[in-house]
BAFI-3210 file (N, C-alpha, C; in Angstrom, 3 decimals, decimal comma, padded with zeros to 6 digits):
// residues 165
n [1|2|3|4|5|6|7|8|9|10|11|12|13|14|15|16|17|18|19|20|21|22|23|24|25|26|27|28|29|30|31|32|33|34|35|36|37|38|39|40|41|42|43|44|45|46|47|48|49|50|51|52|53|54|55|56|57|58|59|60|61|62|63|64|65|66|67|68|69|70|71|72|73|74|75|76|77|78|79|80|81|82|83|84|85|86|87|88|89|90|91|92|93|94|95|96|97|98|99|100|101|102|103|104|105|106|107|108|109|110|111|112|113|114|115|116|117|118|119|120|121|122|123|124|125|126|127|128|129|130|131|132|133|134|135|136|137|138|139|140|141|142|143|144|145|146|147|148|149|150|151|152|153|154|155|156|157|158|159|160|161|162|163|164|165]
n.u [-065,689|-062,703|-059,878|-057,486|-054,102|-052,102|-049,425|-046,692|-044,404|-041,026|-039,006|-036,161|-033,620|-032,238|-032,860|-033,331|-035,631|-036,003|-037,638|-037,217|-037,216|-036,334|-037,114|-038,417|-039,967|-042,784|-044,363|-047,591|-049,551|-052,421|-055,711|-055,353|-054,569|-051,964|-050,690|-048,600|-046,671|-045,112|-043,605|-042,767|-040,787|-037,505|-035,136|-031,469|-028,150|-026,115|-022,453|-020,327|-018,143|-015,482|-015,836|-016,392|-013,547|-012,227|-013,180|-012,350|-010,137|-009,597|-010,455|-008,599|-006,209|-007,150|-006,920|-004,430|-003,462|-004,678|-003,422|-000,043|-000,655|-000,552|-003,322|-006,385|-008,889|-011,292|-010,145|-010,350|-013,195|-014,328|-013,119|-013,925|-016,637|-018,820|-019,786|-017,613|-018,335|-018,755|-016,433|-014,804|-016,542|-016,254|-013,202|-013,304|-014,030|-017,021|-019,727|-021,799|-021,720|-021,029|-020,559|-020,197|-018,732|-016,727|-015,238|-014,635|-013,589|-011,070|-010,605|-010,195|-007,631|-005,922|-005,939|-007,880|-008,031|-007,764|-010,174|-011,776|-010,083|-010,730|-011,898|-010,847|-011,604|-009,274|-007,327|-008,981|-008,541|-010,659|-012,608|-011,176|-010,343|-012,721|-013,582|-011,781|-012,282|-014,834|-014,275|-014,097|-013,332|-012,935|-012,195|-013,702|-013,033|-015,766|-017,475|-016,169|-013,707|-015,041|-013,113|-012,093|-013,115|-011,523|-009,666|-009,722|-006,643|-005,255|-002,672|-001,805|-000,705|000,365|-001,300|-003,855|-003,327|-002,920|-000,118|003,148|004,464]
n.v [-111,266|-113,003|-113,721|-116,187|-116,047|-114,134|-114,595|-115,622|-113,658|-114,410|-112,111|-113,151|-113,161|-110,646|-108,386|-108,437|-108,520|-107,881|-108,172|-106,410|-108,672|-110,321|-112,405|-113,499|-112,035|-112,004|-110,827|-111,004|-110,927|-109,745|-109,263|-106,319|-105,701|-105,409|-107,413|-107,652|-109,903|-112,165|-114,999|-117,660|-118,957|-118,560|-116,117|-116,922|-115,194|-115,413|-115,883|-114,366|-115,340|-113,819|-113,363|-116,011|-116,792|-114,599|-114,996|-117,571|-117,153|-115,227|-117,060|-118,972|-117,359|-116,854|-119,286|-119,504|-117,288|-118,478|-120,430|-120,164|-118,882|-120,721|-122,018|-123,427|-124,713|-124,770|-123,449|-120,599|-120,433|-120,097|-118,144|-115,885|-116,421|-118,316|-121,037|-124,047|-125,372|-122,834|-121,463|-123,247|-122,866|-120,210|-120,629|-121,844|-120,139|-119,568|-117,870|-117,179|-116,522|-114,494|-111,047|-109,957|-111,941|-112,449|-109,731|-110,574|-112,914|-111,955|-109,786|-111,487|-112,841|-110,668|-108,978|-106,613|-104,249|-104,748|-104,519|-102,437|-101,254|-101,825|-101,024|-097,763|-094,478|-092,764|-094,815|-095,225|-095,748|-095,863|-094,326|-091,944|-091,139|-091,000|-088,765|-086,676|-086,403|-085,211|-083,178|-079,661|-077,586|-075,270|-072,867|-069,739|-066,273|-065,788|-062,472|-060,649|-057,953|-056,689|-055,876|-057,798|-058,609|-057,708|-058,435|-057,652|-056,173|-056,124|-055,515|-053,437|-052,727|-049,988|-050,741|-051,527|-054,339|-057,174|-057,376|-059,114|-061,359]
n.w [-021,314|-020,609|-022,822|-023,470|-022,994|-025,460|-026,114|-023,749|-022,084|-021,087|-019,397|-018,839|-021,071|-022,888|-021,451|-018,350|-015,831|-012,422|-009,426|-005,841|-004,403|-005,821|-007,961|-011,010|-013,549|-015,873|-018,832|-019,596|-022,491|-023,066|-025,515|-026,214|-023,376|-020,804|-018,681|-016,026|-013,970|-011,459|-010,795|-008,805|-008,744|-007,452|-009,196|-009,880|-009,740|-012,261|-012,285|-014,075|-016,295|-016,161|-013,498|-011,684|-012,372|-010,885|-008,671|-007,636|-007,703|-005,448|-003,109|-003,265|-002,613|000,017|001,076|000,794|002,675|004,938|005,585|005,398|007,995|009,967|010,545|010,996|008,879|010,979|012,781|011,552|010,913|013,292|014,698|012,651|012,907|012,391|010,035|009,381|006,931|005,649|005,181|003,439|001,639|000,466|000,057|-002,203|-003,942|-004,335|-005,106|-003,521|-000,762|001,784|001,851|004,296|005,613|004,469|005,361|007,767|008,009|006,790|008,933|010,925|009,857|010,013|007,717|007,530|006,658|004,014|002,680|002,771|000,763|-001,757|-003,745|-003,911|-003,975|-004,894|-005,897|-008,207|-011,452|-013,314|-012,897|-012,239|-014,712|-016,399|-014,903|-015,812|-017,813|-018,233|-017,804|-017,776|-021,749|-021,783|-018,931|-018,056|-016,968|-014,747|-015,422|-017,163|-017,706|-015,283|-012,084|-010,152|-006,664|-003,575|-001,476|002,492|003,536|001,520|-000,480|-003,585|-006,737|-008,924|-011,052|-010,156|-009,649|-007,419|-005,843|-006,398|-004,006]
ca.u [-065,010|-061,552|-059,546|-056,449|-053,093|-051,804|-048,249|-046,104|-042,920|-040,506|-037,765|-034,977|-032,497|-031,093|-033,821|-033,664|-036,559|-035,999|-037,787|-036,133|-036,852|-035,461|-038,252|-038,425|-041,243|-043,546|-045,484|-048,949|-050,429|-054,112|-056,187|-054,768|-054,276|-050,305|-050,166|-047,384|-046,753|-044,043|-043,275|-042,429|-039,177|-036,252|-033,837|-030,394|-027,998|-024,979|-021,583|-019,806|-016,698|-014,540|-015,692|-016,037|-011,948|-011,646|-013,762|-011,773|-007,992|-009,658|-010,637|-007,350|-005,381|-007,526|-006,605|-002,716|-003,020|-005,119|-002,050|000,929|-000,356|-000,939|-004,589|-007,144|-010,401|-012,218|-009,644|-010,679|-014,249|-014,309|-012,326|-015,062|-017,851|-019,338|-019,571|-016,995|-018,768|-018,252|-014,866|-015,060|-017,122|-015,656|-012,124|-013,742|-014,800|-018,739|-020,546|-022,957|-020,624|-021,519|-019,440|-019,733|-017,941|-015,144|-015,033|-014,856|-012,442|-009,953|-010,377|-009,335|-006,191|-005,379|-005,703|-009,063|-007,861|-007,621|-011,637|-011,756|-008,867|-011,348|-012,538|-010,619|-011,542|-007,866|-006,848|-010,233|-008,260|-011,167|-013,257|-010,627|-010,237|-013,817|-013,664|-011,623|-012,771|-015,882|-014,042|-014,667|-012,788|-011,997|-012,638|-013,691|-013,340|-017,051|-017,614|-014,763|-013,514|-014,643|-012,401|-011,554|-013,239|-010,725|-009,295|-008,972|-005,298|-004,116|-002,051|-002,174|000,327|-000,176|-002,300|-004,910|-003,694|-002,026|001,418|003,439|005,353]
ca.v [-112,537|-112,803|-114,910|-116,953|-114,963|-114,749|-114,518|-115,405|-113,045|-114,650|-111,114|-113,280|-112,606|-109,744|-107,101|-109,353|-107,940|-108,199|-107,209|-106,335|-110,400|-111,527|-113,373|-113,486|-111,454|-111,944|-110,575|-111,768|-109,855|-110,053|-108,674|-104,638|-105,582|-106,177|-107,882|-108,271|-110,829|-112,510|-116,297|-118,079|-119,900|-117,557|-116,348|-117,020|-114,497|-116,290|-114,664|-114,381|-116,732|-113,704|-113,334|-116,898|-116,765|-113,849|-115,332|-118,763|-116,639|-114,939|-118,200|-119,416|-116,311|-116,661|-120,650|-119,726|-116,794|-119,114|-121,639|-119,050|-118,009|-121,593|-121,783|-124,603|-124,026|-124,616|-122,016|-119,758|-120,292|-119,797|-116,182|-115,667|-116,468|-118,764|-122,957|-123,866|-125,489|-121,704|-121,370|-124,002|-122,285|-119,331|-121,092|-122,986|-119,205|-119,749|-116,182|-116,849|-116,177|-112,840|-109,674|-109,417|-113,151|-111,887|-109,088|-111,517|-113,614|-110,583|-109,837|-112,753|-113,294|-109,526|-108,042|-105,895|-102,602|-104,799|-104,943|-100,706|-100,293|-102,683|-099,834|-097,060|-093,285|-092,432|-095,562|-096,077|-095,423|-095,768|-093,203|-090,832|-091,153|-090,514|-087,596|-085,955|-086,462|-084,450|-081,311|-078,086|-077,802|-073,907|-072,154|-068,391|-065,641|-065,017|-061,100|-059,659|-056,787|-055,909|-055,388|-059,068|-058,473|-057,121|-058,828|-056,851|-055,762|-056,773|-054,128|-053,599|-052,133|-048,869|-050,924|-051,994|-055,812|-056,994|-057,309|-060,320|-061,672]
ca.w [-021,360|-021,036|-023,685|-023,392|-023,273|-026,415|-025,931|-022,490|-022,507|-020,268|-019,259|-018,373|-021,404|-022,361|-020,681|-017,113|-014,904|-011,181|-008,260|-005,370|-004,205|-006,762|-008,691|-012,306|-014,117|-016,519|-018,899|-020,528|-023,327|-023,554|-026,230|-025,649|-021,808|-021,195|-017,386|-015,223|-012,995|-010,724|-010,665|-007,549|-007,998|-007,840|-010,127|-009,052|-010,289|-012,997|-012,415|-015,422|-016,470|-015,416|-012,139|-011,180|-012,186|-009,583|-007,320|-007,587|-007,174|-004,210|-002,469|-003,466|-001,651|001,356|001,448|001,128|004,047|006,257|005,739|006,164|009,272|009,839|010,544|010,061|008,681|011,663|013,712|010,667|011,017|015,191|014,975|011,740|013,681|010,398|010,309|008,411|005,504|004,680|004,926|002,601|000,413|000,224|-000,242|-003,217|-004,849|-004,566|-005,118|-002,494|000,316|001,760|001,806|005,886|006,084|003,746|006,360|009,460|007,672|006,845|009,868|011,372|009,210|010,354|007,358|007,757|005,858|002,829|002,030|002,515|-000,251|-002,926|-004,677|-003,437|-005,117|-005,224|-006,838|-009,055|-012,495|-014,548|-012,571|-012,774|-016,666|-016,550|-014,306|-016,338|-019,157|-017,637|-017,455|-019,458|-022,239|-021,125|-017,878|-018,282|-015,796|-015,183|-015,599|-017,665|-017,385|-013,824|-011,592|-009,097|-005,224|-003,000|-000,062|003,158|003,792|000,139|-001,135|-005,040|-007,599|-009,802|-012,577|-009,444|-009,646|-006,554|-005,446|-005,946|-002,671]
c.u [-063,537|-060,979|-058,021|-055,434|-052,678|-050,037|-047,776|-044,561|-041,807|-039,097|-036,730|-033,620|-032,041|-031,682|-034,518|-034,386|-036,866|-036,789|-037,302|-036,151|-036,516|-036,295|-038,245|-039,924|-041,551|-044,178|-046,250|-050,070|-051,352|-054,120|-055,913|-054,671|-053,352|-050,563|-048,747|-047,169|-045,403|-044,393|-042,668|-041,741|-038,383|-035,240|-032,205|-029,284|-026,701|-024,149|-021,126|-018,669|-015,391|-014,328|-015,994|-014,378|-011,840|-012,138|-012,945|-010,240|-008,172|-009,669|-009,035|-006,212|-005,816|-006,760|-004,448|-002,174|-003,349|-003,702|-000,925|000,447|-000,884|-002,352|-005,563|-008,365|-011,049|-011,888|-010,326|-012,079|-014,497|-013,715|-013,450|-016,522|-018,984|-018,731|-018,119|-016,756|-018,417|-017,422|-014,602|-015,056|-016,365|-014,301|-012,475|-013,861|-016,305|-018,970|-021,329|-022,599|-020,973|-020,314|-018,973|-018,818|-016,736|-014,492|-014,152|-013,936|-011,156|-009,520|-009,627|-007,602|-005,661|-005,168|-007,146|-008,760|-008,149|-009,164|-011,263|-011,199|-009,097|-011,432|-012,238|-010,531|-010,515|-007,102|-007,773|-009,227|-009,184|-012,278|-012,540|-010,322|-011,286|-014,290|-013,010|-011,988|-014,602|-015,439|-013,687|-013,592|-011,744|-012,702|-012,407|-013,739|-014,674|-016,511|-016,523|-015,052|-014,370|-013,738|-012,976|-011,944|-012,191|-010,759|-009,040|-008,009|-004,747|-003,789|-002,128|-001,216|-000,416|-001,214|-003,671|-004,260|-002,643|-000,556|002,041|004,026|006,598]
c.v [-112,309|-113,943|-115,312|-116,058|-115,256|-115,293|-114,495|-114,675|-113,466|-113,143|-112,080|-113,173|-111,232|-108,309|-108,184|-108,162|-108,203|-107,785|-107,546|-108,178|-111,203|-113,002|-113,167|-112,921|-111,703|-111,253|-110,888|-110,941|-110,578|-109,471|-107,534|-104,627|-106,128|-106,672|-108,604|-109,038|-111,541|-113,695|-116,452|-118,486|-118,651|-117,797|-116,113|-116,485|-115,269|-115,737|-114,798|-114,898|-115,559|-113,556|-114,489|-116,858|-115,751|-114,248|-116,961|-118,152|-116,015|-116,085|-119,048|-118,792|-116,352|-118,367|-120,276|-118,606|-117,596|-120,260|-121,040|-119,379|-119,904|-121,975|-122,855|-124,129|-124,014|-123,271|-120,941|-119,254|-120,061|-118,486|-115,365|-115,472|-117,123|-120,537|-123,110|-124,730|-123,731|-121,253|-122,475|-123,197|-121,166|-119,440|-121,886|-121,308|-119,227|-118,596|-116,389|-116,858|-114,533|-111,750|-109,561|-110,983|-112,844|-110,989|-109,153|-112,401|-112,905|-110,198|-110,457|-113,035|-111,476|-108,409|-107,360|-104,856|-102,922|-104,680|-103,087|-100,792|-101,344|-101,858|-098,054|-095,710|-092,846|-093,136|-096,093|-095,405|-095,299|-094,435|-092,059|-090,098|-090,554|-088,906|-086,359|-085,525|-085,736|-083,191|-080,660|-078,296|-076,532|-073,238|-070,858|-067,407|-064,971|-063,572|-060,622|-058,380|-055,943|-056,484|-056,789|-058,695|-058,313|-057,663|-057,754|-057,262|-055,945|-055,522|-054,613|-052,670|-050,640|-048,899|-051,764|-053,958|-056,598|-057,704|-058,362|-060,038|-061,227]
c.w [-021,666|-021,816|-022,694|-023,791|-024,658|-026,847|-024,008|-023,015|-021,235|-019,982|-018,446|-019,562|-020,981|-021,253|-019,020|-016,118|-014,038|-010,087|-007,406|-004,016|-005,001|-007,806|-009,536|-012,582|-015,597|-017,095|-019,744|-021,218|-023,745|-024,926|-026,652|-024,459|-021,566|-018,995|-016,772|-014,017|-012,672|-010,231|-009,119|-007,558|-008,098|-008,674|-009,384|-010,029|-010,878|-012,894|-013,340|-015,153|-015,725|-013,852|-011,495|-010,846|-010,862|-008,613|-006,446|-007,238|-005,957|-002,665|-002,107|-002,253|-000,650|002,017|001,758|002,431|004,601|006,514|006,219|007,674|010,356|011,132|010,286|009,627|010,018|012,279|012,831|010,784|012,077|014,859|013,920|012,290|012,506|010,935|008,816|007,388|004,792|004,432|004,091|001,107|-000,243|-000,158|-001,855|-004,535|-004,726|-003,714|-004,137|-001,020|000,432|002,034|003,539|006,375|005,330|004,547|007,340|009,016|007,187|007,748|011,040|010,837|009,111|009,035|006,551|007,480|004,523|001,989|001,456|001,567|-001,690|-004,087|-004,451|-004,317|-005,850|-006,057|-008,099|-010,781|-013,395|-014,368|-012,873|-014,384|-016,515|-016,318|-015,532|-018,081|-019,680|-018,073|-018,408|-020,034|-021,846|-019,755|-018,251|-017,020|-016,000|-014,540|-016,194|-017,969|-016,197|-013,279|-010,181|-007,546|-004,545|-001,787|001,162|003,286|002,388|-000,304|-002,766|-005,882|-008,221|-010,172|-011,704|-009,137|-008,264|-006,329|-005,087|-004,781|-003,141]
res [x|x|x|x|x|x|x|x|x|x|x|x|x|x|x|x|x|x|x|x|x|x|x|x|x|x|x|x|x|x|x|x|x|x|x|x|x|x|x|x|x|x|x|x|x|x|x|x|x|x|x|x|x|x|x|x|x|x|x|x|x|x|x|x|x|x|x|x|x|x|x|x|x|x|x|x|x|x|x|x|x|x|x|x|x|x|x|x|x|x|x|x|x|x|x|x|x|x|x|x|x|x|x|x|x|x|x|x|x|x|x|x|x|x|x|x|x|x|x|x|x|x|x|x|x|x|x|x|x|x|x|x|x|x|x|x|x|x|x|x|x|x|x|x|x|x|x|x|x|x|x|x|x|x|x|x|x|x|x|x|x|x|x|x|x]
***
């Protein structure tokens, strides 16, 4: 006989437990039997207050190129290939605007290099901090005291070591 759960554990604070549809999980501890289970409404992901703001100055900057280059939404949405309730949307900031219409709308307003150079290795400052902050403290020449592999043609001084330019 099975009893009545005794506890429902909802994982949506701070330990949020997703699968990859996006459904909220559950779990329901029996007696010593822990079950997991997946609800049917979806969880819809909250962006945080600072990335609404960036998402609202991006929207913003796309509304003042589409104007520059003077542009209406619909023209915007026709070269996009997108209705343009989403040029809308996406002018408004709202996260649920997809990455390949940011694309297609860059595109459109000619400047389609700018997505590539989002996250760019060369300019990632915080990766590089990181990086180095990786590296040994000393580098050793492995094997000391033998004697450095020998290039053909390299000529070499008296003391074996070779010959500056």
């Amino acid at each position: 006989m099975v009893s009545a759960p005794t506890r429902i554990y909802p994982l949506r604070e701070a330990s949020l437990s997703t699968d990859v549809t996006n459904k909220a999980t559950y779990i329901l501890l029996y007696a010593n039997v822990t079950i997991t289970i997946s609800s049917v409404m979806n969880v819809k992901a909250t962006p945080s207050i600072r990335v609404n703001a960036e998402l609202a100055k991006l929207g913003a900057d796309i509304t003042i190129a589409r104007k520059r280059r003077r542009f209406t939404q619909q023209r915007l949405a026709d070269g996009a290939g997108v209705n343009i309730a989403t040029i809308r949307r996406l002018e408004r900031g709202d996260a649920g605007v997809s990455l390949g219409v940011l694309a297609m709308v860059l595109l459109t307003l000619g400047e389609s290099g700018r997505l590539g150079d989002l996250l760019d290795v060369a300019k990632d400052g915080i990766g590089l901090v990181l990086a180095v902050n990786e590296l040994p403290q000393r580098v050793r020449a492995k094997g000391r005291g033998k004697s450095s592999p020998r290039l053909p043609g390299a000529s070499r001084d008296s003391r074996g070591e070779p010959e500056a330019f």
